[in-house]
MIVO-329923 format. One record per residue (C-alpha): x, y, z. Coordinates in steps of 0.5 Angstrom, whole numbers, plus 2048, in hexadecimal, padded with zeros to 3 digits. Example, Ala and Ser with C-alpha at 12.3 -4.5 7.8 and 13.67 -1.06 7.14 Angstrom:
% residues 2
8197F7810
81B7FE80E
% end
This chain:
% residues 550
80C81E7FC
80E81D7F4
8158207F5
81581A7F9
8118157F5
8168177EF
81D8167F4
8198107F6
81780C7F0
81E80E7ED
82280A7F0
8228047ED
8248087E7
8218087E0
8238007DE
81E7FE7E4
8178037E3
8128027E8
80D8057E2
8108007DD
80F7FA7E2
8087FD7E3
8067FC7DC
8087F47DC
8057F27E2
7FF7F57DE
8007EF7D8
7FC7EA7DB
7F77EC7DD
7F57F37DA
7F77F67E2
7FD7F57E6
7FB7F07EC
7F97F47F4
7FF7EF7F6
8047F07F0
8037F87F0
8047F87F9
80B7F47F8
80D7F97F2
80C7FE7F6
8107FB7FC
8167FB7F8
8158027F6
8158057FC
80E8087FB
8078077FE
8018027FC
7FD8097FA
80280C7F5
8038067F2
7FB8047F2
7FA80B7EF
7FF80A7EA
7FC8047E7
7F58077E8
7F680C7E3
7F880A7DD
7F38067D8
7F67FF7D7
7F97FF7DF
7F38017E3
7EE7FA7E6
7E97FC7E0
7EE7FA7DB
7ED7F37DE
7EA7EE7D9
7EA7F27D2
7EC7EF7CD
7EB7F37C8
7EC7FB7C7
7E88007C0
7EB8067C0
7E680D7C1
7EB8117BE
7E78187BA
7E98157B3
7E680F7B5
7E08127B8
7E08177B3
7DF8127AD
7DA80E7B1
7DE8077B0
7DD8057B7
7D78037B9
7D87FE7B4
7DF7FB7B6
7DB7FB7BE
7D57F77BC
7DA7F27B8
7DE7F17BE
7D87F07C1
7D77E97BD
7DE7E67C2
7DE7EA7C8
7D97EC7CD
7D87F37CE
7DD7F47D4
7E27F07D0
7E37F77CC
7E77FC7CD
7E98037CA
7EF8077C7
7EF80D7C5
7F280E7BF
7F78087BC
7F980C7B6
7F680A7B1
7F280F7B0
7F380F7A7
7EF8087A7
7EA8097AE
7E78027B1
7EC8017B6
7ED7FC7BC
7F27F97C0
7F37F27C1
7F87EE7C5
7FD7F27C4
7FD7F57BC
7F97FA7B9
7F37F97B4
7F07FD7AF
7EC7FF7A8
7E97F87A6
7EC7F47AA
7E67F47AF
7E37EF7AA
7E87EA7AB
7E67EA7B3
7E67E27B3
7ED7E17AF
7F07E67B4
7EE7E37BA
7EF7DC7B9
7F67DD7B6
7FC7E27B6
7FB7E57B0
7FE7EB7AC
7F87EF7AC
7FA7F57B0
7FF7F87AB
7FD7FC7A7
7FF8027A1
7FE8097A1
80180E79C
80881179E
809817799
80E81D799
80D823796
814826795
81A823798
81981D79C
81C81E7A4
81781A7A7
8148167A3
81C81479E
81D80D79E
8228097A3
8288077A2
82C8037A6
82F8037AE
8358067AC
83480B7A7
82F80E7AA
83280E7B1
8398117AE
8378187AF
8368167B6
83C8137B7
84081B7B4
83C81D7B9
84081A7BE
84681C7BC
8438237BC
8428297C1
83C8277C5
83A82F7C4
83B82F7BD
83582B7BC
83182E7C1
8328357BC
8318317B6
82982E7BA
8288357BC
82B8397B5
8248337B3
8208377B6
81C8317B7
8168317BB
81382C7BF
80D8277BA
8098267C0
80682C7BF
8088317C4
80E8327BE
8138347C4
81B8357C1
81E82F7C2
8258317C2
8238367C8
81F8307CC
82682C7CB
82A8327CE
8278337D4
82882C7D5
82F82B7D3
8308317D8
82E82D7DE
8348297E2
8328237E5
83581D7E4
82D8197E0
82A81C7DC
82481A7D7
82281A7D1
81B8187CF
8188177C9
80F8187C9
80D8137C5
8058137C9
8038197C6
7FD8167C4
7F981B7C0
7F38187BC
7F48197B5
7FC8197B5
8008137B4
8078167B3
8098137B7
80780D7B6
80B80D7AF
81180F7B2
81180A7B7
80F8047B3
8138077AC
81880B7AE
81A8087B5
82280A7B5
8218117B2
81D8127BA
82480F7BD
8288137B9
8258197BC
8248167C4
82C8157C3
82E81C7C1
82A81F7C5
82D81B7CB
83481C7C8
8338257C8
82F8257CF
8348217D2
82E81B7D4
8308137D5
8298107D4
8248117CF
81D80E7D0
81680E7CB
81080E7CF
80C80A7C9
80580A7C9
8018047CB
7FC8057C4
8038047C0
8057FD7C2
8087FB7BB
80C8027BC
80F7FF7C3
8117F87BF
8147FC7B9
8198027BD
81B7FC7C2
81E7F87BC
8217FE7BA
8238007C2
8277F97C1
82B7F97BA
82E7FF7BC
8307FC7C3
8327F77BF
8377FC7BA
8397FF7C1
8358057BF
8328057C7
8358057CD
83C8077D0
84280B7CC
83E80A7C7
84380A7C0
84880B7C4
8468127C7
8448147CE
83E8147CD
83880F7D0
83180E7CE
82C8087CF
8268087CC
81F8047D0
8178047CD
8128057D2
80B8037D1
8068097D3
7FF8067D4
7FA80A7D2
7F98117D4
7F98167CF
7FB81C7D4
8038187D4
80481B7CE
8058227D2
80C8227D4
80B8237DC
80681D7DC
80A8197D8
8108197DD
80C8187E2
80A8127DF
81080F7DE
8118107E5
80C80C7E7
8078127EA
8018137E8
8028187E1
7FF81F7E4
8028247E1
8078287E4
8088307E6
80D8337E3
8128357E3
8168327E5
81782F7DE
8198287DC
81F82B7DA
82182C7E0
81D8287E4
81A8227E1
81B81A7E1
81D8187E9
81D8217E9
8238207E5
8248237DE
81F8217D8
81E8227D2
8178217CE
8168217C7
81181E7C2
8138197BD
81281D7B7
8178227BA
81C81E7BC
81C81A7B5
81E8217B2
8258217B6
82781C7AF
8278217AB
82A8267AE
8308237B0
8328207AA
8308277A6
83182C7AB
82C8317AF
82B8357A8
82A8317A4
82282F7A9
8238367AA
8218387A2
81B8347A2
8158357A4
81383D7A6
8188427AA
8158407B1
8128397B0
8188367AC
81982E7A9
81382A7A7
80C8277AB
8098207AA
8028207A9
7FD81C7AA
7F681B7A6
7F18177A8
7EC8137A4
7E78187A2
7ED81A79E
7ED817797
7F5816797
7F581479F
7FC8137A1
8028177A4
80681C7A1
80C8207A2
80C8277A0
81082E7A1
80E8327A6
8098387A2
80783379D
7FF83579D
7F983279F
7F6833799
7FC82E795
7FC82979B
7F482879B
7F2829793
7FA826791
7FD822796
7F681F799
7F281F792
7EB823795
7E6820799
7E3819798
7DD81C79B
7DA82379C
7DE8257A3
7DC82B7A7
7E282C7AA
7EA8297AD
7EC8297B4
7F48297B3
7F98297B9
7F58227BD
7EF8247C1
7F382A7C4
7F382D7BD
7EE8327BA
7E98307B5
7EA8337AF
7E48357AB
7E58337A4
7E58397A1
7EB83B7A4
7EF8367A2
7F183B79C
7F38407A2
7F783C7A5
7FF8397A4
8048337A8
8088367AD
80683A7B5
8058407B3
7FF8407AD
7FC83B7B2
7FC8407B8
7FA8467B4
7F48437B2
7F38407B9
7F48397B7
7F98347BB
7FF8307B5
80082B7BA
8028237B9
7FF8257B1
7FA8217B1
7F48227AC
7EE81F7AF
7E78217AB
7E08227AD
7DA8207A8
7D48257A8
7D08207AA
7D48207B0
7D18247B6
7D58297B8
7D28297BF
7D38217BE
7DA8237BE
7DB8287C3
7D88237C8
7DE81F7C5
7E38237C6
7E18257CE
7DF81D7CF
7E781B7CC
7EA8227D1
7E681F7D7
7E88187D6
7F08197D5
7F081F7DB
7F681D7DF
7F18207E5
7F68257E8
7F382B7E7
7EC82D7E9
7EB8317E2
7EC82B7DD
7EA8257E2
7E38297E3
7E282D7DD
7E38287D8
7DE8247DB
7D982A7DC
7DA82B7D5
7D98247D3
7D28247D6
7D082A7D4
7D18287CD
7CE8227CE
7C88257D1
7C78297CC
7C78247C6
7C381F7CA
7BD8237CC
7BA82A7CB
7BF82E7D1
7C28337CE
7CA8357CF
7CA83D7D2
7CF8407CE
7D28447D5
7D383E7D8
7D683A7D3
7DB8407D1
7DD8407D9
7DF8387D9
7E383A7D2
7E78407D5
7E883C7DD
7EB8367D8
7EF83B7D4
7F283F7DA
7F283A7E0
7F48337DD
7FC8317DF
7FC82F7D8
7FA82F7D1
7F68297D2
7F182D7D5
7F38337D2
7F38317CC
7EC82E7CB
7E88347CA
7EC8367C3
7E88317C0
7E28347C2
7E283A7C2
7E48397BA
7DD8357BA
7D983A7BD
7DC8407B8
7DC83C7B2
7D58387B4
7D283C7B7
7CC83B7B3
7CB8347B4
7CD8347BC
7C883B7BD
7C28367BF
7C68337C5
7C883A7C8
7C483E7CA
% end
């Protein structure tokens, strides 16, 4: 059935998408109207149901996203630095209770006490200026964080105009498609969103595939808590991510590129598709680009809450308009992904790195970093930091140097910093000197790199408390198709919650068979992930967490 949805929802192409269609009917009211979502789904071809249960999914498109007015992000660095409460009691003042909303993680986890209101995003003091912001449109929603490099500057190096930076692109054009496919391969460049998949292997599998459509898709939904990389990308450095989607779909054969942008990031949004435009303007997208055989467009979907779409499959699928469930695999996206035809997926930070590999070639990315985890890592440290900010460091760079050099120490004494979003693992602070930037140190340690985000636990910070957190965030974002992750996560989040409130006493056993059942039987990493975490807490804390156990 949802090989036929996919052929269905197709159709009209990616120019006319039933989810993008979805997402404004939504604008007015906080939820597409019962009669507006029938007719959307009359010209689709596809029943009331599916559409109905599309919509019902997400966060800012289900009924009960009728009437908010405000959203306060629940983000782990926020609830870890304690600003929110302040920030929903300060709401309160405006809005009634039903009036506020929640986001999880706005990425401004160097500051804390975000919200979202009427379509920007706010955050550090700017809760003290409620009644200016509300009553005018103000600039309070920018804001500043440090961007450092601790070596050569490929991320993180200065813009520069539309034509110089895209000329390596336009070479690219007069050059064998399979010349710069080996020169992204020679990279060795793994994939940034944590899974650290070759890049170059997952364009090839797609370059292979005949059909006359294919796609590439740039995951800007990985909404890990702690990690605003993206961000940064997308609102700093906006055409080294077009660059990228535009060589990608150059060595994969690929006519349309799409970023599936999150619906927390709505600045982000604003500023790619200004740049989507200039370079329409400078005949950059489009048919015979250059003068070359090659076509490529590029449009922005607005995602609307759901942290699962940052798995691949769900993303697809959302795209589509179905409900974002994770698919089985294989086949892969490669082979078989938007509308069943060939996609690629990669993260942001990924694709911004192709720049600097095709101007300088493979070797030259290839040099930096380590043997197996090659070129540089942005990494983003919360506000426990005293040096808040993103950085960009080579592969290998110790944890030591980031933490103490780079990040300046802690402002307060810190137990612990779970790296790598709320499927990473928690690393006890005096691991930190065992520890190095790149896949492997972090696996033989038995700790996850991930998106590279730093999010601090303080000592007064119940271990338990964050346990109930990490299970209470996997139980909310499941996607729900597999019994392991919707069920599991919730048991979990019951039982820690149990534990913490009253004087239930968790059984050892039966909590390590919830943790292996999540490990080997969820489809995905969303529900196979969670128990790094806390099995790392229970190894390390275990002293602190005995008197829940028994």
């Amino acid at each position: 059935m949802s090989d036929n949805l996919s052929e269905l929802l197709g159709r009209k192409g990616i120019d006319d998408n039933f989810f993008d269609r979805l997402g404004k009917l939504s604008h007015p009211g906080g939820s597409p109207a019962p009669d507006d979502m029938e007719k959307l789904a009359e010209a689709f071809l596809i029943g009331k149901a599916n559409a109905y249960g599309t919509a019902s999914f997400y966060d800012f498109l289900k009924p009960e996203n009728k009437g908010k007015k405000v959203y306060v992000c629940n983000g782990t660095a926020c609830v870890c630095a304690g600003t929110q409460d302040k920030v929903i009691d300060s709401l309160g003042d405006y809005f009634d209770a039903d009036e506020i909303g929640h986001m999880t993680c706005l990425g401004r986890c160097h500051e804390n006490a975000a919200f979202h209101f009427q379509g920007k995003n706010y955050s550090g003091k700017a809760i003290e200026y409620l009644k200016e912001l509300i009553k005018h449109d103000s600039d309070l929603n920018l804001d500043k964080y440090t961007v450092l490099s601790s070596g050569e500057a490929i991320l993180t190096r200065d813009f520069t105009t539309i034509s110089q930076h895209y000329q390596p692109f336009l070479e690219a054009l007069k050059t064998d498609s399979a010349k710069i496919l080996d020169e992204i391969k020679t990279s060795n460049l793994r994939g940034r969103g944590g899974a650290g998949f070759p890049m170059g292997m997952k364009l090839e599998f797609c370059r292979k595939e005949v059909n006359k459509n294919k796609f590439i898709i740039c995951n800007a939904d990985e909404g890990d808590p702690g990690a605003y990389s993206d961000r940064y990308l997308l609102e700093q450095q906006p055409h080294a991510v077009l660059f990228g989607m535009l060589i990608a779909g150059y060595v994969t054969h690929a006519s349309h590129g799409i970023l599936y942008i999150r619906a927390e990031y709505p600045e982000a949004a604003r500023i790619v598709q200004k740049a989507i435009d200039a370079l329409r303007s400078e005949g950059l997208l489009g048919e015979n680009i250059a003068g070359s055989d090659f076509n490529f467009d590029l449009k922005i979907i607005q995602a609307q809450g759901s942290y699962i779409c940052g798995e691949e499959t769900a993303l697809i699928n959302s795209i589509e308009g179905q409900r974002p469930e994770v698919r089985v695999r294989p086949p892969y996206p490669a082979q078989k992904g938007l509308f069943n035809k060939p996609t690629v997926v990669n993260n942001v930070e990924t694709l911004a790195a192709l720049h600097f590999i095709v101007s300088n070639g493979g070797k030259s990315w290839k040099k930096t970093g380590t043997e197996r985890s090659s070129g540089t890592k942005l990494i983003c440290l919360d506000s426990f930091f005293k040096n808040p900010g993103l950085y960009e460091v080579e592969m290998g760079t110790s944890l030591t140097k980031v933490v103490y050099e780079l990040g300046g120490g802690f402002k307060t004494e810190v137990k612990a910093i779970q790296i790598g979003g709320p499927l990473g693992g928690l690393v006890p602070v005096e691991k930190i000197k065992d520890l190095s930037v790149d896949f492997e140190s972090f696996s033989k340690e038995g700790f996850l790199l991930g998106h590279g985000s730093f999010v601090c636990i303080p000592n007064d910070f119940p271990m338990i408390k964050f346990i109930e957190h990490l299970f209470d965030f996997a139980s909310y974002e499941s996607c729900g198709k597999c019994f392991p992750c919707r069920l599991g996560t919730k048991r979990g989040q019951e039982l820690s919650e149990k534990a913490m409130t009253s004087d239930y006493k968790i059984d050892n056993q039966l909590f390590n068979d919830l943790l292996s059942t999540l490990e080997k039987g969820s489809l995905c990493a969303h529900g196979g992930g969670i128990p790094l975490p806390i099995r790392n807490a229970l190894h390390y804390f275990n002293d602190e967490l005995k008197p829940y156990f028994n």
